[in-house]
Backbone as a printed PyTorch tensor [residue, N CA C, xyz], in Angstrom:
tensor([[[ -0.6000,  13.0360,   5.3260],
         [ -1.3860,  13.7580,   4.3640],
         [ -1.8210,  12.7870,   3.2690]],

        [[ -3.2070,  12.7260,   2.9150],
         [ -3.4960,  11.9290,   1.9270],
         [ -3.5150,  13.2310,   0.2450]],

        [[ -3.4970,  12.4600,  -0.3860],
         [ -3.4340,  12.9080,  -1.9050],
         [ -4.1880,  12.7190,  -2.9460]],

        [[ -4.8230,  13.1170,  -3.3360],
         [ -5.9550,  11.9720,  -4.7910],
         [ -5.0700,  12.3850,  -5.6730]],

        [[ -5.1060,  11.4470,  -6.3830],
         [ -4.4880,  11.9040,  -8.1480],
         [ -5.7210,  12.6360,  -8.5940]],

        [[ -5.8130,  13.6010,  -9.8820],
         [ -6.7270,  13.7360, -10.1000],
         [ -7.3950,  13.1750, -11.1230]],

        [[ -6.5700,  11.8980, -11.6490],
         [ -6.9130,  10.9490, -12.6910],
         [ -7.6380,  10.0590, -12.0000]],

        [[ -7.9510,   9.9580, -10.6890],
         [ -8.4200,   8.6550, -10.0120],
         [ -9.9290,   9.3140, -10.0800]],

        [[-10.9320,   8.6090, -10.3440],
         [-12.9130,   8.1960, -10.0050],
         [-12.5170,   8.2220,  -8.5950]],

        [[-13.1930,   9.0770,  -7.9610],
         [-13.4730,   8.7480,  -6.4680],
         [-14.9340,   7.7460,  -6.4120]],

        [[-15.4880,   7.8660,  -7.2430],
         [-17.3280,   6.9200,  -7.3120],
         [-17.1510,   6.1970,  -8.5370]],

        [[-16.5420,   5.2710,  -8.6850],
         [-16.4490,   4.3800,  -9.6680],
         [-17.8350,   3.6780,  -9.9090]],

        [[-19.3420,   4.1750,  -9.8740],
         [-20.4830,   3.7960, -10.4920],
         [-20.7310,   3.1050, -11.5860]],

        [[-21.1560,   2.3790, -11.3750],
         [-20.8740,   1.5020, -13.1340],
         [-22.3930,   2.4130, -13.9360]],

        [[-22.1140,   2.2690, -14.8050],
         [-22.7760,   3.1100, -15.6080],
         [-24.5490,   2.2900, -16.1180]],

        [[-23.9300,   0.5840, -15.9200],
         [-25.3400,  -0.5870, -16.0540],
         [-25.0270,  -1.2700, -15.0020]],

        [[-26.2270,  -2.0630, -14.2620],
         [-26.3420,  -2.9730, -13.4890],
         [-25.7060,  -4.5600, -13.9490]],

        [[-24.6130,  -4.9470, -13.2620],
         [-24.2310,  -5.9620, -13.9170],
         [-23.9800,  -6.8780, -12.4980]],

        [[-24.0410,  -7.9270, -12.0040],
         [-23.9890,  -8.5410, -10.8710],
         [-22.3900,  -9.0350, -10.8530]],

        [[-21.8600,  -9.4040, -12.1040],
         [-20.2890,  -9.0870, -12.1110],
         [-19.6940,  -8.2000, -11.5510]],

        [[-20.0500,  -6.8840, -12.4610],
         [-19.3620,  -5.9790, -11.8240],
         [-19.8240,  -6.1800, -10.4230]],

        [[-20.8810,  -5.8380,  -9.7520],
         [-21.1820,  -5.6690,  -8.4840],
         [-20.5410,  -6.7670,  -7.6460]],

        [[-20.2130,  -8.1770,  -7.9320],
         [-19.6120,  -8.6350,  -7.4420],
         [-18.0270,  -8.8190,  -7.3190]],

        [[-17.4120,  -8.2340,  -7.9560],
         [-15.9840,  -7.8830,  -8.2440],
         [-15.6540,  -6.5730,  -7.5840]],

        [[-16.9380,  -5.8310,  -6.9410],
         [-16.4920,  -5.3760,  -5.5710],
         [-15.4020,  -3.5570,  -6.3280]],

        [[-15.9280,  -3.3960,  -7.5160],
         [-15.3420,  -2.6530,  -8.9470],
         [-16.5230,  -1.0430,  -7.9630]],

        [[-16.9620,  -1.2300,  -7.8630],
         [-18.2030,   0.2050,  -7.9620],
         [-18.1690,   0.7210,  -6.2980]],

        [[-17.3350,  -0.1070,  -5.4330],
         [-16.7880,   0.5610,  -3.8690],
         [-16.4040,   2.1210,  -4.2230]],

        [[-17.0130,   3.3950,  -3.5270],
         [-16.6280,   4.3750,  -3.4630],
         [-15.2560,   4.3560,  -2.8790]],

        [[-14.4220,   5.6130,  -2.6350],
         [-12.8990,   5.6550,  -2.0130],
         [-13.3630,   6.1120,  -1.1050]],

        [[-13.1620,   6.1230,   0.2230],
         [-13.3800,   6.6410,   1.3760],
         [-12.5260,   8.2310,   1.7680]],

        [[-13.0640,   8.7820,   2.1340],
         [-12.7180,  10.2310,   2.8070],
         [-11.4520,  10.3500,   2.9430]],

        [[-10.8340,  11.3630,   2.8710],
         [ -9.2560,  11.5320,   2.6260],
         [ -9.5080,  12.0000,   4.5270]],

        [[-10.1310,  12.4200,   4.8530],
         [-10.1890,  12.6360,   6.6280],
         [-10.3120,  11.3490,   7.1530]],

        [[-10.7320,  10.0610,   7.0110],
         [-10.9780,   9.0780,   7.0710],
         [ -9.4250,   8.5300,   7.1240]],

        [[ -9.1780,   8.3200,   6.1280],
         [ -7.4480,   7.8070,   5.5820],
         [ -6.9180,   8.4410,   6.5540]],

        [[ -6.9660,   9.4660,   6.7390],
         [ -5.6900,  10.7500,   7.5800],
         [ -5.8940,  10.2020,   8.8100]],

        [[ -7.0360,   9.9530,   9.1520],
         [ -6.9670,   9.8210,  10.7330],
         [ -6.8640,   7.9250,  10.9270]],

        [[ -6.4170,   6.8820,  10.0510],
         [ -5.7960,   5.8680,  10.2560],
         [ -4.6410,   6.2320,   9.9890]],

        [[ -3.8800,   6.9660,   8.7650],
         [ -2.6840,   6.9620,   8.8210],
         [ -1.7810,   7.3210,  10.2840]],

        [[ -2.4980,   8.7450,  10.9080],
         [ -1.9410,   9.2120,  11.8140],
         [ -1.9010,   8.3490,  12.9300]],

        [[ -3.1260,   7.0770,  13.1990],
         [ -3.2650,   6.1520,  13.9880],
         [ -2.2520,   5.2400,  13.6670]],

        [[ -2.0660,   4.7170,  11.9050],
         [ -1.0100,   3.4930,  12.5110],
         [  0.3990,   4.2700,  11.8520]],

        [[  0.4340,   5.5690,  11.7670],
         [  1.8840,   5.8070,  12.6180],
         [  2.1250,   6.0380,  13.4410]],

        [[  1.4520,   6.3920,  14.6590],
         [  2.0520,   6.3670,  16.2120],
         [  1.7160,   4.8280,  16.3450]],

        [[  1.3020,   4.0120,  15.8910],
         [  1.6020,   2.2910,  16.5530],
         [  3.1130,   1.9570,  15.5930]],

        [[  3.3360,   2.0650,  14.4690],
         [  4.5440,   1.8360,  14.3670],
         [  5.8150,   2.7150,  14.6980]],

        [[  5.2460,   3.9660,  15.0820],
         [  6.4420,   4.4910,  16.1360],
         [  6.9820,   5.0840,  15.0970]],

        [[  6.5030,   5.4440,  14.0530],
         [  7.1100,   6.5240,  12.7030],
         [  7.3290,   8.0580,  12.9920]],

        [[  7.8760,   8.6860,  13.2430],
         [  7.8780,   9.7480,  13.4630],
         [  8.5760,  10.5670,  12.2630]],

        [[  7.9510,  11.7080,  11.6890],
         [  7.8040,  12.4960,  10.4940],
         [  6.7910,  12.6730,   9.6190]],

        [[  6.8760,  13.4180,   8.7090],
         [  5.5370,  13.6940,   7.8850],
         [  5.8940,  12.5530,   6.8700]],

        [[  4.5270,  11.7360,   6.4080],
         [  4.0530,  11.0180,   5.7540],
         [  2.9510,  11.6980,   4.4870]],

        [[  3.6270,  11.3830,   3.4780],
         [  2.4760,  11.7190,   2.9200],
         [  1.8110,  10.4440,   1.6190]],

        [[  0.5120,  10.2840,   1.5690],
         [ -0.0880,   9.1620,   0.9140],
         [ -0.8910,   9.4950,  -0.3350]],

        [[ -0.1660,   9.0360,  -1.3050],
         [ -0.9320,   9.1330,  -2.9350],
         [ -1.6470,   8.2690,  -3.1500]],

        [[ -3.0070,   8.2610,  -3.2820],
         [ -4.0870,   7.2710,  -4.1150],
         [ -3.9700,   7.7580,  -5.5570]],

        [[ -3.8550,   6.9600,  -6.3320],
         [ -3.4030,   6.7450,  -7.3500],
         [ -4.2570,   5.5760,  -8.7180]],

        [[ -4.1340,   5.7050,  -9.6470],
         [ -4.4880,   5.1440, -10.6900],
         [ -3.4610,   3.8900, -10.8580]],

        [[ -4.1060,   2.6590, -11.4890],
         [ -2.7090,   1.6580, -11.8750],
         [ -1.8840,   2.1260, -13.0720]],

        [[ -2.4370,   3.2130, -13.8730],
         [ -1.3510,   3.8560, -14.8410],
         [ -0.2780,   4.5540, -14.6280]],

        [[ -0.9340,   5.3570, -13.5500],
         [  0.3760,   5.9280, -12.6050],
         [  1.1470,   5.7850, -11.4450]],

        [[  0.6110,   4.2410, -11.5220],
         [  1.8440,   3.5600, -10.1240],
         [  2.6300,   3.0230, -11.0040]],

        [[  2.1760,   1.6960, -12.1270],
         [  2.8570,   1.4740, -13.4970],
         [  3.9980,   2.1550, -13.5740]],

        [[  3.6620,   3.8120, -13.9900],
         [  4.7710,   4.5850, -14.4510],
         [  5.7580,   5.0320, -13.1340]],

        [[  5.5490,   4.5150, -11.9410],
         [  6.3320,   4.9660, -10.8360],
         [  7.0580,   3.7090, -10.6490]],

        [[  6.8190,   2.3700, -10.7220],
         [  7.1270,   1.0440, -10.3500],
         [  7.9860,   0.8100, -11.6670]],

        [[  8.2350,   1.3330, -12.6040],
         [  8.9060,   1.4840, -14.0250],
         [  9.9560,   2.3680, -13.4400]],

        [[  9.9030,   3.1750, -13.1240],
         [ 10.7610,   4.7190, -12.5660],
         [ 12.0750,   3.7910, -11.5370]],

        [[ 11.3780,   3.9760, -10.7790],
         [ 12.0610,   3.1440,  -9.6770],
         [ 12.2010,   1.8470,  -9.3000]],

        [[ 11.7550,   0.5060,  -9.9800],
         [ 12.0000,  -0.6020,  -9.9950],
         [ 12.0190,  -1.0510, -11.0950]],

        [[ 11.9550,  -0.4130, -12.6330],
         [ 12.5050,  -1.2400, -13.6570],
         [ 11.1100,  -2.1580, -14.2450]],

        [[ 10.1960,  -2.1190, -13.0790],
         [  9.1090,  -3.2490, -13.3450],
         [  8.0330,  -2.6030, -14.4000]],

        [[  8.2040,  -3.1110, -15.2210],
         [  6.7370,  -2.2700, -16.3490],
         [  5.2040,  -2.5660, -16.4760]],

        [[  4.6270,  -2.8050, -14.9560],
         [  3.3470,  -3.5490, -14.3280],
         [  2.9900,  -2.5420, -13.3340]],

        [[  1.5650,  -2.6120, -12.9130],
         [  0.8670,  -1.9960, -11.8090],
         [  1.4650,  -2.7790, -10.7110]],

        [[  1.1640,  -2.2320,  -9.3980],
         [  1.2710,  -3.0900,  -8.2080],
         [  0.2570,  -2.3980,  -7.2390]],

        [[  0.2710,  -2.8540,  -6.1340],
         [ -0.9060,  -2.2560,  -4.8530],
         [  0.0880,  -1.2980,  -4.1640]],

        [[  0.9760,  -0.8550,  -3.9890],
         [  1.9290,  -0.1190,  -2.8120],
         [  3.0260,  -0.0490,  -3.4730]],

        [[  3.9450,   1.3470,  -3.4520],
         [  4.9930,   1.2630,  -3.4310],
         [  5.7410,   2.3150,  -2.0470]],

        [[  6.7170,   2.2320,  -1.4800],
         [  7.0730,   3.2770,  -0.1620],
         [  8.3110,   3.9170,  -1.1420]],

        [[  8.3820,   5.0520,  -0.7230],
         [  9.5680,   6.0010,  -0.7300],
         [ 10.1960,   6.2290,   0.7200]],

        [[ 10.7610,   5.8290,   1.4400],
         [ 11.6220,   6.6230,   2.5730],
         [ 12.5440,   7.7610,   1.8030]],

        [[ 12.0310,   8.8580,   2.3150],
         [ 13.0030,  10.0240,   2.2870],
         [ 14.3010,  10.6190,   2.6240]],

        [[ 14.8600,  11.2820,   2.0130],
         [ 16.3330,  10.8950,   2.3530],
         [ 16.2700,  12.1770,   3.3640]],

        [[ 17.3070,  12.2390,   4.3420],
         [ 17.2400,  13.1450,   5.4870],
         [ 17.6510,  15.0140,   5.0060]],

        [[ 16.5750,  15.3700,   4.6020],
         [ 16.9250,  16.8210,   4.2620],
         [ 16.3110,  18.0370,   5.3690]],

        [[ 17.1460,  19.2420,   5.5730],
         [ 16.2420,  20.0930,   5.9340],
         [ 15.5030,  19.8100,   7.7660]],

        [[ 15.5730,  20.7670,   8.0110],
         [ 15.1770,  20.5640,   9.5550],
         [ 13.2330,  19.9150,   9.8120]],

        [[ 12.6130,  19.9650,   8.5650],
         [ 11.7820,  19.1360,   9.0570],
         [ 11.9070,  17.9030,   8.9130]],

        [[ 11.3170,  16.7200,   9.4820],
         [ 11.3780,  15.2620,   9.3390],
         [ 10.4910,  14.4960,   8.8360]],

        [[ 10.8900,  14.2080,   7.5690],
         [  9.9270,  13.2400,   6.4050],
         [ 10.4390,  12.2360,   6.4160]],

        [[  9.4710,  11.1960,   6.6660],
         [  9.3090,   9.5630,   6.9930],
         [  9.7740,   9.5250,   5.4530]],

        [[  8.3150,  10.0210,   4.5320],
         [  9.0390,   9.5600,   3.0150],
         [  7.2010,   9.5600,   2.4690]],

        [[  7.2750,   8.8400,   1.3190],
         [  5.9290,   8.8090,   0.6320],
         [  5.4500,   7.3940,   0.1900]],

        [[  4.3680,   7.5070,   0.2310],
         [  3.8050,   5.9900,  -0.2640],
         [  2.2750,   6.2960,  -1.6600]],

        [[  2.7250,   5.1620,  -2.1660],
         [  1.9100,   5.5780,  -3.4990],
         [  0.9900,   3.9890,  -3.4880]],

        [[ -0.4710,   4.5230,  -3.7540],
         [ -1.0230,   3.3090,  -3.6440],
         [ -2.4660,   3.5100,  -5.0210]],

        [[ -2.4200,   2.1040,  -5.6190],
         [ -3.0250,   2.3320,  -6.5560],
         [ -4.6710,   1.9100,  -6.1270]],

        [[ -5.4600,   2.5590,  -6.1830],
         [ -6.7740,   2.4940,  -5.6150],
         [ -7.5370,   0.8410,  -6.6920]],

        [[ -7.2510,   0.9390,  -8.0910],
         [ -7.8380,   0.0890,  -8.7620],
         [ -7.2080,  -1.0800,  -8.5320]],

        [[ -5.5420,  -1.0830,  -8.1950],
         [ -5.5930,  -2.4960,  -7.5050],
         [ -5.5090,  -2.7840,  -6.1300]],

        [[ -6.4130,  -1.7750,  -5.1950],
         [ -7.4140,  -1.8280,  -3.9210],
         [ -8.2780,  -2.2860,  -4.4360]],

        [[ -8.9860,  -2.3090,  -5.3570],
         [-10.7070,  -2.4850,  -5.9030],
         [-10.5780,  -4.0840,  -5.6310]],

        [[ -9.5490,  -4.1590,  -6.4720],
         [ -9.7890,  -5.6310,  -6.4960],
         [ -9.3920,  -6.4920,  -5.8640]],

        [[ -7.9420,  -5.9780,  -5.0390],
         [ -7.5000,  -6.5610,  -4.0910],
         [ -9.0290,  -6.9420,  -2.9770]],

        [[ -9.5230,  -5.9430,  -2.4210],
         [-10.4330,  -5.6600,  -1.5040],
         [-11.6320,  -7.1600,  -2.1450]],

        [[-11.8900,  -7.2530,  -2.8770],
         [-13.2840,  -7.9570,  -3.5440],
         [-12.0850,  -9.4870,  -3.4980]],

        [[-11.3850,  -9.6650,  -4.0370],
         [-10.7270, -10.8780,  -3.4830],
         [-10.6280, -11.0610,  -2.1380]],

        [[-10.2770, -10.0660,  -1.0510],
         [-10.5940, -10.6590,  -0.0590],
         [-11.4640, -10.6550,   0.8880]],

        [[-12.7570, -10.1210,   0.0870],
         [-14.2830, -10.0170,   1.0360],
         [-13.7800,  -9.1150,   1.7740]],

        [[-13.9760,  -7.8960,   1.7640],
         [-13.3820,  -6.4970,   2.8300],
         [-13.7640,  -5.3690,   1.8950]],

        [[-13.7860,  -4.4460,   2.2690],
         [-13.9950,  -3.4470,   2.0120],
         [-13.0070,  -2.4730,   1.6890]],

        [[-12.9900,  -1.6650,   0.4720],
         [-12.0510,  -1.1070,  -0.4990],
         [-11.6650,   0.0150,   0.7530]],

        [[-11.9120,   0.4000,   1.7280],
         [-11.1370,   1.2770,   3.1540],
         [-10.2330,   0.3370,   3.5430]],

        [[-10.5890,  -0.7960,   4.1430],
         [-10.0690,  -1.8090,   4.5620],
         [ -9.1860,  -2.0730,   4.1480]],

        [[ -8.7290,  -2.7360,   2.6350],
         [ -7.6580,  -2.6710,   2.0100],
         [ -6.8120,  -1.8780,   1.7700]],

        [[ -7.4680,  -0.2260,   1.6390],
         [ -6.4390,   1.2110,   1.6730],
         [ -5.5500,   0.9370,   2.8220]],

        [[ -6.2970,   0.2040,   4.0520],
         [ -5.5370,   1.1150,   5.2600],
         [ -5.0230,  -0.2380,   5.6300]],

        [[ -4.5610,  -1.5270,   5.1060],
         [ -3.8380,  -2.4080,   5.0120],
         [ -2.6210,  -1.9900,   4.2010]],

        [[ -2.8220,  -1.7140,   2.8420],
         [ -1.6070,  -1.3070,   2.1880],
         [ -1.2460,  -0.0780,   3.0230]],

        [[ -1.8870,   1.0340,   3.4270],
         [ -1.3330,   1.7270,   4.2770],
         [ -0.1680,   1.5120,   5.4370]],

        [[ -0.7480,   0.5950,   5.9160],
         [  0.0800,   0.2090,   6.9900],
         [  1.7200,  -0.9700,   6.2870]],

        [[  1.3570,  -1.5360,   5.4760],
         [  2.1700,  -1.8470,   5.1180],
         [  3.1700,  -1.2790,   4.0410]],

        [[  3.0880,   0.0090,   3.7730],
         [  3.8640,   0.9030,   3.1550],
         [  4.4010,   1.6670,   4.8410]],

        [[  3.7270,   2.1690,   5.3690],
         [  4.4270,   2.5570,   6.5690],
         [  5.5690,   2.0530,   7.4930]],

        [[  5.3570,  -0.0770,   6.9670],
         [  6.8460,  -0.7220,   7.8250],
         [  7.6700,  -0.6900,   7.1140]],

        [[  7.6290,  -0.4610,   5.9240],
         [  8.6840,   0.1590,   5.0460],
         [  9.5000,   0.7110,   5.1850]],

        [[  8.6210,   2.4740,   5.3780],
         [  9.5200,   3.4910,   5.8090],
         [  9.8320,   3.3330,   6.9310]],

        [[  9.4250,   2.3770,   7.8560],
         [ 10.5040,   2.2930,   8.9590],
         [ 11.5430,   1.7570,   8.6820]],

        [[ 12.0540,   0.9770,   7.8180],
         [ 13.0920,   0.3350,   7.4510],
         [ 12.5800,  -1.2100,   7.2370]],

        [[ 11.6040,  -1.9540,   7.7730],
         [ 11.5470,  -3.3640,   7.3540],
         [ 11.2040,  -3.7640,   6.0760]],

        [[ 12.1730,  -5.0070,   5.9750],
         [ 12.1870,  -5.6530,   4.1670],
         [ 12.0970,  -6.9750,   4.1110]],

        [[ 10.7480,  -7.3850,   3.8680],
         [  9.8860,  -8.5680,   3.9950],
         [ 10.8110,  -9.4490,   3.0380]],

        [[ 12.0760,  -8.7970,   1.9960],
         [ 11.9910, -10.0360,   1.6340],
         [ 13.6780, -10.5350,   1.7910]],

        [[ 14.3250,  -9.6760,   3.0040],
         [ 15.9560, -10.0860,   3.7120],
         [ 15.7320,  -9.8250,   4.9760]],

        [[ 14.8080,  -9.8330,   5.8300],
         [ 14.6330, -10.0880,   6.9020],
         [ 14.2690, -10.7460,   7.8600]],

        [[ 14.0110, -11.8440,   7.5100],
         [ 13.7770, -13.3680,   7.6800],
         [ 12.4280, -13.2670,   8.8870]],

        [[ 11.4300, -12.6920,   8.2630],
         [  9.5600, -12.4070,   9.3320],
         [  9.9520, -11.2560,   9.9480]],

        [[ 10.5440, -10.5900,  10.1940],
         [ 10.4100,  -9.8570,  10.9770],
         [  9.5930,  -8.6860,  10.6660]],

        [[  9.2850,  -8.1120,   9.7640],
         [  8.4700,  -7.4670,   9.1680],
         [  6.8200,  -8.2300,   8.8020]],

        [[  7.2000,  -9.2880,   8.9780],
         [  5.8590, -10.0220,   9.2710],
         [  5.2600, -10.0180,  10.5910]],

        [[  5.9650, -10.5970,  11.1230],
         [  5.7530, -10.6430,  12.6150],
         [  5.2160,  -9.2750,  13.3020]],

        [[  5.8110,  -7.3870,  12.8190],
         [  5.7460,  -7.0090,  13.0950],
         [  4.2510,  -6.3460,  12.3580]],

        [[  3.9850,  -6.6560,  11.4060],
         [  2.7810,  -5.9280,  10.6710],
         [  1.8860,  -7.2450,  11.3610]],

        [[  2.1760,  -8.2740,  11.5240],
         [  0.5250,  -9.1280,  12.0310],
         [  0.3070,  -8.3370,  13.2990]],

        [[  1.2900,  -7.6960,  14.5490],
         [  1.1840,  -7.3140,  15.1460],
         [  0.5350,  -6.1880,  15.3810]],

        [[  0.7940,  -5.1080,  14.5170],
         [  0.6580,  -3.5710,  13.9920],
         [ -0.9350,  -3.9660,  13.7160]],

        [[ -1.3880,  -4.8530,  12.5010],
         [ -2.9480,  -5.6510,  12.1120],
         [ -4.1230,  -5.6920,  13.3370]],

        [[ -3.2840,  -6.4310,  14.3930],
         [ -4.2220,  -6.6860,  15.4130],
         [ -5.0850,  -5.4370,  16.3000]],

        [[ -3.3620,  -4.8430,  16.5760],
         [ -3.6090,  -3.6360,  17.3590],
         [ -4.8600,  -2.1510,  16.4690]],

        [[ -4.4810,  -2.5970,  15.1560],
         [ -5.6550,  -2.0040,  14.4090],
         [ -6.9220,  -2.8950,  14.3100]],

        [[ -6.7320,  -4.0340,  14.1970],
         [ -8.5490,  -4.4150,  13.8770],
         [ -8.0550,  -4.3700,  12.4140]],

        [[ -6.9510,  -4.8440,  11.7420],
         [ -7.1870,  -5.0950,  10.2170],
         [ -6.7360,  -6.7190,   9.8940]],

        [[ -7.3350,  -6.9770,   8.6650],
         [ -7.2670,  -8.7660,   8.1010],
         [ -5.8560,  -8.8100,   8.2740]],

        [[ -5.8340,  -9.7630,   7.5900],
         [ -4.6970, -10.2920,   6.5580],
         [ -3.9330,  -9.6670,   5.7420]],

        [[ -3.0630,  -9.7710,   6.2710],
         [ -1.7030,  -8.4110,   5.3940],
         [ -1.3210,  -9.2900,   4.6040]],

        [[ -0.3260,  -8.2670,   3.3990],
         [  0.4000,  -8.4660,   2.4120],
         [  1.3480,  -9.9640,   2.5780]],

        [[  1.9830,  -9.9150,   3.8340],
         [  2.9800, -10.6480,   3.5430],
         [  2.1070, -12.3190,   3.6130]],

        [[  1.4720, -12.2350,   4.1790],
         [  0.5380, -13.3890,   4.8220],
         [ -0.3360, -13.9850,   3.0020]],

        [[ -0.5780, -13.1300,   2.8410],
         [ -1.5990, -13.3390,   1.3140],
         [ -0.2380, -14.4590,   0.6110]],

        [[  1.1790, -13.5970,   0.2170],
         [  2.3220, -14.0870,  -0.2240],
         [  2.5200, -15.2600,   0.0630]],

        [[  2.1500, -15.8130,   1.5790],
         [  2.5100, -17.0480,   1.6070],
         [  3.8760, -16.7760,   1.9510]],

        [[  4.2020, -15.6570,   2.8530],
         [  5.8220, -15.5130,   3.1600],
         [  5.9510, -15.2620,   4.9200]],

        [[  5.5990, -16.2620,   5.9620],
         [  5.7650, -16.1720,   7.1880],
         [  6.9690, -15.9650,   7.3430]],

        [[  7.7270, -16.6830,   7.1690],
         [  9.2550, -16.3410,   7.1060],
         [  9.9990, -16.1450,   5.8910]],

        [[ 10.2320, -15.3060,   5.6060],
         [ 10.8320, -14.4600,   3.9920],
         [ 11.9300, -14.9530,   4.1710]],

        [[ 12.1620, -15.5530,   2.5290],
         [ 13.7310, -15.3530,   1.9650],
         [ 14.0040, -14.0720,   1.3280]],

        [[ 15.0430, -13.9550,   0.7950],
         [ 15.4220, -13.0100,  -0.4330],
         [ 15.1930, -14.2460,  -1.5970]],

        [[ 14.2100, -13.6650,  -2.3970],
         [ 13.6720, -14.1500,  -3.7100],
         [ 13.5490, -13.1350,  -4.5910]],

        [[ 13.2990, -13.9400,  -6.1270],
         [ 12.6380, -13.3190,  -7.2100],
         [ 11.2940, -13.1710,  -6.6060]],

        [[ 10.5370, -12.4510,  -7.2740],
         [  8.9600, -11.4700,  -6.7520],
         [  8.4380, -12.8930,  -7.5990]],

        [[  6.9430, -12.9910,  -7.1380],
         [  5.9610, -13.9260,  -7.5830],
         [  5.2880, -12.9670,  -9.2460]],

        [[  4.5090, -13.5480,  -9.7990],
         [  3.8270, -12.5340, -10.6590],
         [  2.7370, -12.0630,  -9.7460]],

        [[  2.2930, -10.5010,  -9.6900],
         [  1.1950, -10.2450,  -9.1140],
         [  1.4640,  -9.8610,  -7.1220]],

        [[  2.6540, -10.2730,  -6.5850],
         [  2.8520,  -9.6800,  -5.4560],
         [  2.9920,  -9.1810,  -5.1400]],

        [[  3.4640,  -7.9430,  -6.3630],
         [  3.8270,  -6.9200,  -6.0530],
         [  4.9480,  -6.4430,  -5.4860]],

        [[  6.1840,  -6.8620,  -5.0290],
         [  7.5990,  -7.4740,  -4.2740],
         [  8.3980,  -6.3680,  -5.1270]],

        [[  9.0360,  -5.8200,  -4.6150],
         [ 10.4360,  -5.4010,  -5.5920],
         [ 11.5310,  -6.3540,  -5.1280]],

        [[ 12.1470,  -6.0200,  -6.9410],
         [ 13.6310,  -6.6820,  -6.8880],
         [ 14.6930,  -5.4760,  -6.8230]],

        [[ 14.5970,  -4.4060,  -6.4460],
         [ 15.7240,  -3.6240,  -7.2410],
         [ 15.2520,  -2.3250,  -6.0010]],

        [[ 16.0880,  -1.7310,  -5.8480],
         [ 15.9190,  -0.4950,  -4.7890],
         [ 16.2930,   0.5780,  -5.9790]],

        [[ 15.8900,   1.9730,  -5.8410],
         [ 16.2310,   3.0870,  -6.2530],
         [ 17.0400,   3.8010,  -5.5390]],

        [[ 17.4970,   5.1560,  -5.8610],
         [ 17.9190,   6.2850,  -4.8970],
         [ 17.2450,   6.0820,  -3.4590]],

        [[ 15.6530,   6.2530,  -3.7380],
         [ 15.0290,   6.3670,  -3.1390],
         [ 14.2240,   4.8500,  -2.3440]],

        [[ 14.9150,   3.9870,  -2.8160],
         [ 14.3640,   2.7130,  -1.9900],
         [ 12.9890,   2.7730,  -2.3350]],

        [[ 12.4350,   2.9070,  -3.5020],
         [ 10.6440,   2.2780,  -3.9790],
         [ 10.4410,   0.8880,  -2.9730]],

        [[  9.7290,   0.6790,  -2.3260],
         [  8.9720,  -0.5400,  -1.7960],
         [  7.3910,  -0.3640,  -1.7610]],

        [[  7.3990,  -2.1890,  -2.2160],
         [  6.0210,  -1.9250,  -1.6400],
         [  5.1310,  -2.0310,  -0.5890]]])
């Protein structure tokens, strides 16, 4: 299930013609929440997720205040995952919260398109809730999202941008977005 905040611009239009803005890739509409739904549902049967998922597009003010909540960190980031804890006879994978404005820009840094980048962090909030942790699992969560990438037709994932083929357990870079700290709820991004 996808989610809009209702603080998020779905048509971020710039209001003047500026070739900055236009080139900073800032004025990309958000793509169709039917759109999203039907990659999510695609790359969770490739990672073999089974349960309800549900996906927040989000503002960087209110990932900020979620990445504060649950990691202590008082900064925006692109992704954070919730795996859900096992309640109740239906089966929830867990939730993922993704901040669309740092899609905007993520996306314009890497020549792609602000879908493109949704359904990258998508997928990489999804190896999450499967359990992989890019940064004590020495690639394997790499290995397995370049894989997951291909079989979709998407760039260059998260861990790859990092410069982390084979992960240590480290301090987070500035800007990677990485947690140091798990919650109740295991926040990742």
């Amino acid at each position: 299930m996808i989610l809009l905040d209702p603080d998020l611009d779905p048509d971020p239009s710039p209001r003047f013609t500026s070739a900055k803005h236009s080139l900073a890739g800032n004025s990309q509409p958000l793509p169709s929440p039917r759109t999203l739904a039907r990659f999510l549902n695609l790359a969770q049967s490739a990672v073999r997720l089974r349960g309800e998922v549900t996906v927040l597009l989000t503002t960087d003010a209110a990932i900020c205040k979620l990445n504060k909540q649950f990691r202590g960190k008082n900064k925006a980031t692109d992704v954070l995952s919730f795996p859900a804890e096992s309640v109740g006879p239906v089966k929830i994978s867990g939730d993922i919260a993704i901040s669309v404005d740092t899609a905007r820009r993520q996306s314009a840094a890497q020549c792609h398109s602000l879908a493109t980048e949704i359904k990258v962090l998508i997928l990489h909030g999804l190896l999450h809730l499967a359990g992989y942790d890019h940064e004590i699992d020495g690639g394997k969560m790499g290995r397995r999202e370049r894989l997951m990438r291909a079989k979709l037709n998407l760039p260059q994932g998260l861990i790859e941008r990092t410069g982390e083929s084979q992960p240590i357990a480290r301090k987070p870079r500035r800007g990677d977005g990485i947690p140091s700290t798990k919650s109740a709820r295991s926040a990742r991004p």
